[in-house]
C-alpha positions as CSV (number, residue, x, y, z in Angstrom):
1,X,18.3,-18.4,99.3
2,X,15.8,-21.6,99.8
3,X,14.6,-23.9,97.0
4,X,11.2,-25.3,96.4
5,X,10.2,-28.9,95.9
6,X,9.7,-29.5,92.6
7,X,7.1,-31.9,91.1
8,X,8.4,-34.6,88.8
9,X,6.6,-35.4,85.8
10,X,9.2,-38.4,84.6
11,X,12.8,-39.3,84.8
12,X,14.5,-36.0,84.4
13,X,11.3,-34.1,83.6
14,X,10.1,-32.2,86.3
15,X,7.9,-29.4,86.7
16,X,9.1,-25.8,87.9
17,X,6.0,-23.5,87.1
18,X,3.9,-21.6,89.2
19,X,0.3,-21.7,90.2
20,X,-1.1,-17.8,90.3
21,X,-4.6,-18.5,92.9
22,X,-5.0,-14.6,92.8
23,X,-5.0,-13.4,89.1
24,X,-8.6,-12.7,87.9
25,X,-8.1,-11.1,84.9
26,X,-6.0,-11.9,81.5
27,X,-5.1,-9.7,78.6
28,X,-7.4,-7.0,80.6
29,X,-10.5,-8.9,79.3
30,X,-11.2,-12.2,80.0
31,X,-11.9,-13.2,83.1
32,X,-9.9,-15.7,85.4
33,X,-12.4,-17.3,88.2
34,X,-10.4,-20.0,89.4
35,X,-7.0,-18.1,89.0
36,X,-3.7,-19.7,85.9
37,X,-0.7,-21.2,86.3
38,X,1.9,-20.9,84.4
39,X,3.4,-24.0,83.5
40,X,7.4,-24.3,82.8
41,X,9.3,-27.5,82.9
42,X,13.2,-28.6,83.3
43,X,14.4,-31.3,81.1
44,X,17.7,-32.9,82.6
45,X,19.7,-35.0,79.9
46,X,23.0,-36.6,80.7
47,X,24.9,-33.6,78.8
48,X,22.4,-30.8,78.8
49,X,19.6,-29.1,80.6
50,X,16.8,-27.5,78.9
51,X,13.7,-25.1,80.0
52,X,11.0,-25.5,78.5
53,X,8.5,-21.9,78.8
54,X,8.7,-19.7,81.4
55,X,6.8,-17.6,83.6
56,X,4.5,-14.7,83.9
57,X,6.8,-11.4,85.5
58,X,6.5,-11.1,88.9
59,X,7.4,-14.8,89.6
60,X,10.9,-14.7,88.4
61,X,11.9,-15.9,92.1
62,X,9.8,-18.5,92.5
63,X,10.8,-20.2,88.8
64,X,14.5,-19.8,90.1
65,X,14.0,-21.1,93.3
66,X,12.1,-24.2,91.7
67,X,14.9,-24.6,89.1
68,X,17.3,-24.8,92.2
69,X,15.6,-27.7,93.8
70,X,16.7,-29.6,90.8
71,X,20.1,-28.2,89.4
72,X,22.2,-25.2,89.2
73,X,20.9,-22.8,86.9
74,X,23.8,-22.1,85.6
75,X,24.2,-25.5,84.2
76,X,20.7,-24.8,82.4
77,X,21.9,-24.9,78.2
78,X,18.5,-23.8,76.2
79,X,15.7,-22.1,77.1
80,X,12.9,-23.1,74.8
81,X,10.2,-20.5,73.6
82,X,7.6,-22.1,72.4
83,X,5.7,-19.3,72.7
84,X,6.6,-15.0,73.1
85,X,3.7,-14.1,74.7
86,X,4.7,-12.6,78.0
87,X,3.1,-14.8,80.8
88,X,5.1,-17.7,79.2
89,X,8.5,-16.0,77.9
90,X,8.4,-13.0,80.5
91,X,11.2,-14.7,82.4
92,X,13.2,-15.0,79.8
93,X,16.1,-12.3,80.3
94,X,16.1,-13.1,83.9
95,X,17.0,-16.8,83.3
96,X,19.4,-15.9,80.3
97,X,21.0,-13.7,82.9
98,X,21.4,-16.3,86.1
99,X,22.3,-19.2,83.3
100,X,25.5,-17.6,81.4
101,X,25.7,-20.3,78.6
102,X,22.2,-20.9,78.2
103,X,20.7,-20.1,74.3
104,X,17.0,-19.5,73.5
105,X,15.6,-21.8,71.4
106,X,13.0,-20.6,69.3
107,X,10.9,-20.6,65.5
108,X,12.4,-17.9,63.2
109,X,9.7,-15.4,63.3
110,X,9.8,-16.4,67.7
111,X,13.6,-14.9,67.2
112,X,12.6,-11.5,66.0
113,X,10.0,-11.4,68.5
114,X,12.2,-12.2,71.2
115,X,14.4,-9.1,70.1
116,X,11.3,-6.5,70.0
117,X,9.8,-7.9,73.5
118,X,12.9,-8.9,75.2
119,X,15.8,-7.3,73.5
120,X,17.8,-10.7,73.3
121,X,21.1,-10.7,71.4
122,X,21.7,-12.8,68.4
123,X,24.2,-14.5,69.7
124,X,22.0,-15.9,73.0
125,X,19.8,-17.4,70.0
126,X,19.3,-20.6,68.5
127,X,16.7,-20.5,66.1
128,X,15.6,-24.0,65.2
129,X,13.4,-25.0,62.0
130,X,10.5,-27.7,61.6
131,X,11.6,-31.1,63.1
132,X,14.7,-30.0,63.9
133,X,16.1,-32.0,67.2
134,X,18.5,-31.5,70.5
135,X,19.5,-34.3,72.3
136,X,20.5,-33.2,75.7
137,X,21.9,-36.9,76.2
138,X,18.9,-40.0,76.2
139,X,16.7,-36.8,76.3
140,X,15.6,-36.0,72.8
141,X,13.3,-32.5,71.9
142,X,11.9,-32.1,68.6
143,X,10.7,-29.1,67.7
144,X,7.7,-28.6,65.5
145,X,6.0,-25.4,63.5
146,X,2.3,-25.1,64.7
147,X,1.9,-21.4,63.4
148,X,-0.9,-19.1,64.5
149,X,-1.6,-21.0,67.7
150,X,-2.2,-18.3,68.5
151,X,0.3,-15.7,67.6
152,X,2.5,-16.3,64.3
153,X,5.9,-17.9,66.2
154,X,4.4,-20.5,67.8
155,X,5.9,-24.4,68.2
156,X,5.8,-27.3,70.4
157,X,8.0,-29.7,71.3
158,X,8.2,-33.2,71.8
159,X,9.9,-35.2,74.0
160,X,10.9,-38.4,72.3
161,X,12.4,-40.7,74.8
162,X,9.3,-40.3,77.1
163,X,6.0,-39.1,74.8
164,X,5.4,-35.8,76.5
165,X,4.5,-33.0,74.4
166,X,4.9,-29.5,75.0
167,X,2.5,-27.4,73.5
168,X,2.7,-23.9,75.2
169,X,-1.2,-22.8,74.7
170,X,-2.5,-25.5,72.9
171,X,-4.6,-27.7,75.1
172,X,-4.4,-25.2,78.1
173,X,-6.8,-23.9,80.7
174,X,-7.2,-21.2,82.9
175,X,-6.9,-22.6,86.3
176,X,-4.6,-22.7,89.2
177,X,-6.0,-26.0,90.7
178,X,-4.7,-29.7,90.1
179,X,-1.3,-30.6,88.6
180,X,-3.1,-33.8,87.1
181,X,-6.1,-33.4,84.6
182,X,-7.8,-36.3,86.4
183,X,-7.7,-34.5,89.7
184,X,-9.9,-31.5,88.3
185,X,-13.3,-32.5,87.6
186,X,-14.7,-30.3,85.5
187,X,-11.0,-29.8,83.3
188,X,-13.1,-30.5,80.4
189,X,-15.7,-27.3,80.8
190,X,-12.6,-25.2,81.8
191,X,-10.7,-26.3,78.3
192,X,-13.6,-25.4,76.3
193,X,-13.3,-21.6,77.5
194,X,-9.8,-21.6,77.1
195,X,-10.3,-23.0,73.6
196,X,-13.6,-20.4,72.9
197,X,-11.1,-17.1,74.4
198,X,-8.0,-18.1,72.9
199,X,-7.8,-20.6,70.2
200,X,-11.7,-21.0,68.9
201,X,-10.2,-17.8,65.8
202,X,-7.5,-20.5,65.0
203,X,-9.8,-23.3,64.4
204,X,-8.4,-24.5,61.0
205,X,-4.9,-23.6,62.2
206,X,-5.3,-26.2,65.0
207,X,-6.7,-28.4,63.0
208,X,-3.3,-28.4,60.9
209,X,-1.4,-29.0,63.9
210,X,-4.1,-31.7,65.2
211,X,-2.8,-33.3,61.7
212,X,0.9,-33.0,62.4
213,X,0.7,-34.2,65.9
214,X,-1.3,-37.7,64.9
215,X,2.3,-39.0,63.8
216,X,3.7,-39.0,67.6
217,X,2.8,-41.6,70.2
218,X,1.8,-38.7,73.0
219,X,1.3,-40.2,76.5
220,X,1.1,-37.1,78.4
221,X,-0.1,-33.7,77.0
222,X,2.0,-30.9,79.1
223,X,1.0,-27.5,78.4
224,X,2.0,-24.1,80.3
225,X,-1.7,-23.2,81.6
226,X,-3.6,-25.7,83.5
227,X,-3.0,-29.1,84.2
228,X,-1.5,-31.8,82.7
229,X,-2.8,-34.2,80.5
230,X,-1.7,-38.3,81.3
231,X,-5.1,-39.3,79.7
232,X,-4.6,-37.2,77.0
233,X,-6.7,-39.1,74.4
234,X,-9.9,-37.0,76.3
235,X,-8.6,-33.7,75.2
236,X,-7.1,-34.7,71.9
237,X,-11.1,-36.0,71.1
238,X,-12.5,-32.8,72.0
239,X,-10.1,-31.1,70.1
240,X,-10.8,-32.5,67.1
241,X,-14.6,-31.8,67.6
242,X,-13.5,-28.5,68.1
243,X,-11.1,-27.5,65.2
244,X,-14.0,-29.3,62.9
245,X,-16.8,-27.1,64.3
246,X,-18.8,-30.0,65.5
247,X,-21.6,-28.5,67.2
248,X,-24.4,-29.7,69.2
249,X,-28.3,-29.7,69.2
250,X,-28.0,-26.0,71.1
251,X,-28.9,-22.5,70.7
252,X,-27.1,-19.8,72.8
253,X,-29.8,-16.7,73.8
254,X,-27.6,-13.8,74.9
255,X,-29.4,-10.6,75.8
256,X,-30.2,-7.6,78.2
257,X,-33.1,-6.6,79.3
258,X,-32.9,-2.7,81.1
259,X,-36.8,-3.1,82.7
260,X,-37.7,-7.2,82.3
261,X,-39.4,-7.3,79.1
262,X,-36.6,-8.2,76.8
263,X,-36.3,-10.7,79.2
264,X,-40.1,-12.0,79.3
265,X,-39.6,-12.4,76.0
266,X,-36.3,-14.5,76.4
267,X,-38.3,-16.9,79.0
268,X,-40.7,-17.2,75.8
269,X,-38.5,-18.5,73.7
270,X,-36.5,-20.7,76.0
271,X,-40.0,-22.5,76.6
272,X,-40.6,-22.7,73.1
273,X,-36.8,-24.0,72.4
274,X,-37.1,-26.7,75.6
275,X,-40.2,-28.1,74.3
276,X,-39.0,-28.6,71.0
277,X,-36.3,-31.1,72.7
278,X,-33.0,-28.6,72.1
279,X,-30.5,-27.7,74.3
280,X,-30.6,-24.5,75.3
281,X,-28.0,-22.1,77.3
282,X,-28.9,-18.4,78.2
283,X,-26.6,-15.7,79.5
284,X,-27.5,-11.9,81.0
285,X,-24.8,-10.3,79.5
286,X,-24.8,-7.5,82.2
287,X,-24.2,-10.0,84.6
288,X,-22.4,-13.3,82.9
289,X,-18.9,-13.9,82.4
290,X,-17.7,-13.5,79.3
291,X,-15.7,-16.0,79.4
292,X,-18.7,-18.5,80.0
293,X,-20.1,-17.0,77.0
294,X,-17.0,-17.5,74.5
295,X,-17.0,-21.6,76.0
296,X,-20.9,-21.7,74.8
297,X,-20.2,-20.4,71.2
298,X,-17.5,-23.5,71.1
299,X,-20.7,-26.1,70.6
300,X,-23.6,-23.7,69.8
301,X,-25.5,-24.7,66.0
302,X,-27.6,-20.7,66.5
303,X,-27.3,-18.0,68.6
304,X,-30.2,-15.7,69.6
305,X,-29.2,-12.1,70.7
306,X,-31.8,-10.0,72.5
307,X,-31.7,-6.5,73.0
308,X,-33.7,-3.4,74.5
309,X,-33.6,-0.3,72.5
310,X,-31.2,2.7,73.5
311,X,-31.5,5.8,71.9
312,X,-32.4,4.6,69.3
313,X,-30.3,1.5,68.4
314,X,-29.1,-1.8,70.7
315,X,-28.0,-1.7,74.1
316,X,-24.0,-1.4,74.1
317,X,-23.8,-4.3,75.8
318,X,-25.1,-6.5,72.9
319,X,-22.4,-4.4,70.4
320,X,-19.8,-6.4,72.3
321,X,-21.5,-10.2,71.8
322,X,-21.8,-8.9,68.2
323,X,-18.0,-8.2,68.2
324,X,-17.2,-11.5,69.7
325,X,-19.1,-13.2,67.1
326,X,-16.8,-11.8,64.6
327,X,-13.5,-12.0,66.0
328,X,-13.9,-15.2,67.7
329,X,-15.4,-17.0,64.7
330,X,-17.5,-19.6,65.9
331,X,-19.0,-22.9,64.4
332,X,-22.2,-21.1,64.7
333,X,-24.5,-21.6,62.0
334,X,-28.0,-19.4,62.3
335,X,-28.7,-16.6,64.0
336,X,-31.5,-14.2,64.9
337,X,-32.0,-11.3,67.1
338,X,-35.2,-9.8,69.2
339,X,-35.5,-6.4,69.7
340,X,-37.9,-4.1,72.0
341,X,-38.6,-0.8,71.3
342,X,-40.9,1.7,72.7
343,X,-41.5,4.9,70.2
344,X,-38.6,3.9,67.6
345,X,-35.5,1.8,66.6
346,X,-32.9,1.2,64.5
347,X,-31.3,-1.8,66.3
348,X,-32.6,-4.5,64.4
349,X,-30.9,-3.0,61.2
350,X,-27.7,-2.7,63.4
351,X,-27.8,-6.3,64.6
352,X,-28.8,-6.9,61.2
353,X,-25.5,-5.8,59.8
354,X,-23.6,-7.2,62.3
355,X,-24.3,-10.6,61.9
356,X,-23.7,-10.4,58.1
357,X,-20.5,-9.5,59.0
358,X,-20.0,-12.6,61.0
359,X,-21.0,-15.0,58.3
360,X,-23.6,-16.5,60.0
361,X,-26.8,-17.1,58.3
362,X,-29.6,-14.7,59.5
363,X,-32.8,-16.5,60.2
364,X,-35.2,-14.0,61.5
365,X,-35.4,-10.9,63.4
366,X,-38.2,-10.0,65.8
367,X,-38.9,-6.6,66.7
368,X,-41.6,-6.3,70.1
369,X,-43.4,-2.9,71.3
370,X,-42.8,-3.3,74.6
371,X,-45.4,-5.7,75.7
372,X,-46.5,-8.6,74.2
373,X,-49.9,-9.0,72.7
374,X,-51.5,-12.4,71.5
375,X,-49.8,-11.7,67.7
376,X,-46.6,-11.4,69.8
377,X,-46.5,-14.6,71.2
378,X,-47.8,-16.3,67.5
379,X,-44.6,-14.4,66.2
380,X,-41.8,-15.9,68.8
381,X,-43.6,-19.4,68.3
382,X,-43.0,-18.9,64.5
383,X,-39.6,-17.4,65.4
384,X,-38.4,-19.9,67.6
385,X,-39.9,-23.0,65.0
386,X,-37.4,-21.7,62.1
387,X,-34.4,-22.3,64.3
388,X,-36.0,-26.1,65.5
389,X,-36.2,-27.0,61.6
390,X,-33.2,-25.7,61.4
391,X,-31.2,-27.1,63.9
392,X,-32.9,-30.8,63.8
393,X,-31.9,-31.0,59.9
């Protein structure tokens, strides 16, 4: 049996996770480009040994291994869960297995989940409450509710002696590359999709947590996907912008276009937008990554959607940005829709309804008969000035 080299984070802190380069693919929707990690850490005090996360299954080897470049597992005491999701707490029964008199240390509602997914026993469980603490000896955790971030159970924890926060999800991103945040260049874009996939629903939620965390003097940020955070102020700025709904001076066009007029008429409006001095993104939803789409909605003020007509009503494709904006529940303020049609359609009603749904206010809807004729063109221009006023308010 061989060990790995771990990485060391601090005295007694070390990193044991494991980077996953191939995965491309999370929850069977949201894409991975540049692969996970999955980010557990040992915690060595001078009378106890705690694990903090897990791993995904599959890499139940590799977390040992690590764990065995450090200390004997068996001498591991508590196995925090921050989090029951399984890429994080997957390992779980595997570690409570190879580390006899360890306990898993968990939220109250995190202990029934660990009995559903995991089918741990009572007594392997330490449920802790809000601010409750463990010293392992000169190593002190702290424990701390951050419900709904993003299932019900979730906590973080704090590591007093040396500033490091724990947060599970919270302040994570989807990428395998870089242990440091400084050594990935773009870590802020690949946050912002993590935040518009996962947490963006949460919003308020984080922003409670933001609250509670302001009391502790954090000097590295040390979640379990991505990298970690020793300039943590960055991330705990965005954040903020985030769980407020700060947006920008942007609009988001999303459409499809099955035989390029949709999309001449998308090209229209992004000259009209560009000229009025606003930001603009646009994503071909047949072709873009969703997940680049969900990191746009983050900072959007309006989103656009444009559609072709399909028997009758929008393409399918648009029926799932319409369910993102619902579920996800971004900042977004204004929203609009174009629609081309040939003999007949009902999609502009459909998009209609949709966006009601979502809460965001409904500025105009365009509907184009195939081609565009010179009262076409007067219409976008009117169309696309009623989003400018808007937006420049």
């Amino acid at each position: 049996m061989y060990s790995l080299h771990p990485f060391k984070l601090a005295e007694g802190v070390y990193w044991v996770g494991v980077k996953d380069w191939n995965r491309r693919l999370f929850d069977s929707l949201i894409p991975l480009p540049k692969g996970t990690s999955y980010n557990a850490y040992l915690v060595i005090g001078s009378n106890s040994i705690a694990l903090i996360d897990t791993v995904n299954p599959g890499f139940e080897k590799e977390l040992e291994n690590k764990i065995k470049g450090i200390v004997d597992p068996r001498d591991i005491n508590y196995i925090v869960m921050n989090h029951a999701e399984p890429d994080h707490a997957g390992a779980i029964p595997y570690i409570l297995n190879i580390a006899p008199k360890s306990r898993l240390v968990t939220s109250s509602i995190g202990s029934k989940i660990a009995k559903i997914f995991y089918r741990i026993p009572d007594e392997r469980i330490y449920v802790v409450k809000d601010g409750d603490e463990i010293d392992l000896g000169g190593k002190t955790l702290r424990f701390i509710y951050t419900p709904w971030l993003h299932w019900p159970e979730t906590m973080v924890t704090y590591l007093e002696e040396d500033g490091i926060l724990f947060p599970c999800d919270f302040f994570g991103a989807h990428i395998a590359a870089g242990m440091w945040d400084d050594e990935v260049e773009d870590i802020v874009n690949h946050a912002q999709r993590y935040w518009g996939e996962i947490i963006m629903p949460f919003r308020l939620n984080a922003l409670k947590a933001l609250e509670k965390l302001s009391t502790l003097n954090i000097k590295v940020i040390a979640p379990s996907h991505g990298p970690i955070y020793r300039n943590p102020k960055r991330i705990i700025e965005k954040y903020l912008d985030w769980s407020n709904g700060k947006t920008k001076k942007k609009i988001l066009i999303v459409y499809v276009s099955m035989w390029g007029y949709t999309y001449e008429i998308v090209k229209l409006i992004e000259n009209e937008i560009l000229s009025q001095d606003i930001d603009i993104v646009v994503h071909d939803i047949a072709s873009t990554d969703v997940g680049d789409i969900a990191k746009d909605l983050v900072d959007s003020s309006a989103v656009i959607i444009a559609t072709p007509t399909v028997l009758g009503f929008a393409h399918p494709l648009i029926i799932q940005i319409a369910y993102l904006l619902k579920v996800l529940k971004p900042p977004i303020k204004y929203g609009g829709a174009v629609v081309t049609y040939a003999w007949g359609t009902k999609a502009d009603q459909q998009l209609i309804e949709m966006l009601r749904d979502t809460g965001i206010e409904l500025i105009d809807v365009v509907k184009i008969n195939v081609t565009l004729t010179d009262n076409d063109i007067i219409r976008i221009k009117e169309f696309t000035d009623k989003f400018a006023k808007k937006i420049k308010i």
